[in-house]
C-alpha positions in Angstrom: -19.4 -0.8 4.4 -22.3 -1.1 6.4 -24.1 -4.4 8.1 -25.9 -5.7 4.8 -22.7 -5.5 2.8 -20.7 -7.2 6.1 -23.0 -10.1 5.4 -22.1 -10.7 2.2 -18.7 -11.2 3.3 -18.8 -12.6 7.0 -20.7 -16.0 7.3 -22.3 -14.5 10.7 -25.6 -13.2 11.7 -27.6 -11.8 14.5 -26.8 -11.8 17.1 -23.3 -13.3 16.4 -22.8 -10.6 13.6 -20.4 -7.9 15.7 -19.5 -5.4 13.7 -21.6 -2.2 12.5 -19.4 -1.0 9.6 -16.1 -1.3 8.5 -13.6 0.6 5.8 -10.4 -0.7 4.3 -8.0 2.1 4.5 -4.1 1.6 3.2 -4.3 -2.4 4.2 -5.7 -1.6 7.5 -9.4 -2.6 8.8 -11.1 0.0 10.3 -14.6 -1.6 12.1 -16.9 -0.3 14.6 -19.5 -1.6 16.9 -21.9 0.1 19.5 -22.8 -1.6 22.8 -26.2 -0.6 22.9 -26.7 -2.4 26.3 -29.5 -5.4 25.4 -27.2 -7.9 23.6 -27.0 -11.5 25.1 -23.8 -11.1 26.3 -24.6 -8.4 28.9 -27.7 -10.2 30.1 -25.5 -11.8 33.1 -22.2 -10.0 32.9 -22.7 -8.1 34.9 -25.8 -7.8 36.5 -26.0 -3.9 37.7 -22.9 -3.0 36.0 -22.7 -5.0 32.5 -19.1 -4.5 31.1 -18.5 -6.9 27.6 -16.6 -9.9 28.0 -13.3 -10.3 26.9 -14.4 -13.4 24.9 -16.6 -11.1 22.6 -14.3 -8.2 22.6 -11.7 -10.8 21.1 -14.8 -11.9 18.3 -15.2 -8.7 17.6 -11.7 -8.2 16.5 -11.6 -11.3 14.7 -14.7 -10.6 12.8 -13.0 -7.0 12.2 -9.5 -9.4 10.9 -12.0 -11.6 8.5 -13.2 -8.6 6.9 -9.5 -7.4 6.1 -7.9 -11.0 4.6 -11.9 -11.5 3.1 -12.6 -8.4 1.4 -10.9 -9.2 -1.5 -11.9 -13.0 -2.0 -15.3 -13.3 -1.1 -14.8 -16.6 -2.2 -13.0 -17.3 1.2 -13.6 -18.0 4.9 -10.9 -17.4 7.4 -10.9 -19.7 10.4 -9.6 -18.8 13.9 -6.8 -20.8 14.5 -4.8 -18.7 17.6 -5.0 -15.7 19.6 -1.4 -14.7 21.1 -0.8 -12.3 23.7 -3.8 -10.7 24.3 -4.3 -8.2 26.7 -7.3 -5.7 28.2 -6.7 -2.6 29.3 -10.0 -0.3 29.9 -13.2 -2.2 30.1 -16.1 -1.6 27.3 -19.8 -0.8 28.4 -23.3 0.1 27.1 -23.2 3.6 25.1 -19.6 2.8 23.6 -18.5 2.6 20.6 -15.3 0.1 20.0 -13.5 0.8 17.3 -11.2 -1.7 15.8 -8.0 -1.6 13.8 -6.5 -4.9 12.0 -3.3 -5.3 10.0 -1.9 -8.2 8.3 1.3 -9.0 9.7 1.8 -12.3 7.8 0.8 -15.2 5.6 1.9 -18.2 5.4 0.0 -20.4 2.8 -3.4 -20.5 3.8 -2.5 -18.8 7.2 -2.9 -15.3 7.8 -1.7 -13.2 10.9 -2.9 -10.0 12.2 -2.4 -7.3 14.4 -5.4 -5.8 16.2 -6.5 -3.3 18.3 -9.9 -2.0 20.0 -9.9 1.7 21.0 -13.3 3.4 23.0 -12.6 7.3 22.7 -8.9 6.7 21.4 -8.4 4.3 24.7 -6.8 1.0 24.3 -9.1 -1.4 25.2 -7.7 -4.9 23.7 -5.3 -5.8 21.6 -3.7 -9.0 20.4 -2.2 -11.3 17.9 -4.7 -13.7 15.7 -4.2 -15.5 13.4 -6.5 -17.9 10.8 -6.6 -20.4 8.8 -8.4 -20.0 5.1 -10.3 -22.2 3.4 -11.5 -21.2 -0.6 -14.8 -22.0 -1.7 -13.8 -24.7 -5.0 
């Protein structure tokens, strides 16, 4: 799925919409995003050398996460309600392409938990525990 059909899912939009395309493969979320180097998040991080923050690295995994417990409810929106043990390992700049895998781990009534990782040329970049609460559409 590409951008126009991520909006029909995700509630975001430019420039909070972080995700190029995505594919459901055997439960797993598969989502990509390129840093082409003018978003608003590199403006001042870092001046001279912009790397992404880890705050946006984390919303792009959780964007990646909504589109695996949304996919097949449209008629749902997943709310962040914890990130757990997350770590960074390599850093992310302009000209990369992040590439995000989310599993569900486990739901709890309206609470979902996932597994994710983002990868730039099959490096570990982040990874972490989220999890979210859903609210249906009545």
């Amino acid at each position: 799925m590409k951008r126009e059909e991520i909006k029909k899912i995700l509630p975001h939009r430019e420039p909070m919409l972080l995700i190029d395309e995505t594919e459901l493969v055997d439960g797993i979320a598969i989502s990509h995003y390129t840093v082409l180097g003018n978003e608003f998040f590199l403006q001042g991080h870092f001046p001279g050398a912009p790397v992404v923050p880890g705050v946006i690295l984390c919303e792009m995994m959780a964007q990646s996460a909504c589109l695996l417990i949304s996919a097949g409810d449209k008629k749902c929106t997943p709310f962040l309600s914890s990130l757990k043990s997350v770590k960074f390992k390599n850093k992310v700049i302009p000209g990369d392409t992040i590439t995000f895998k989310c599993q569900l781990t486990a739901q709890k009534g309206t609470f979902y938990f996932i597994k994710g990782e983002g990868y730039v040329k099959g490096k570990l970049c982040v990874r972490g525990e989220l999890s979210f609460a859903v609210v249906r559409e009545e």
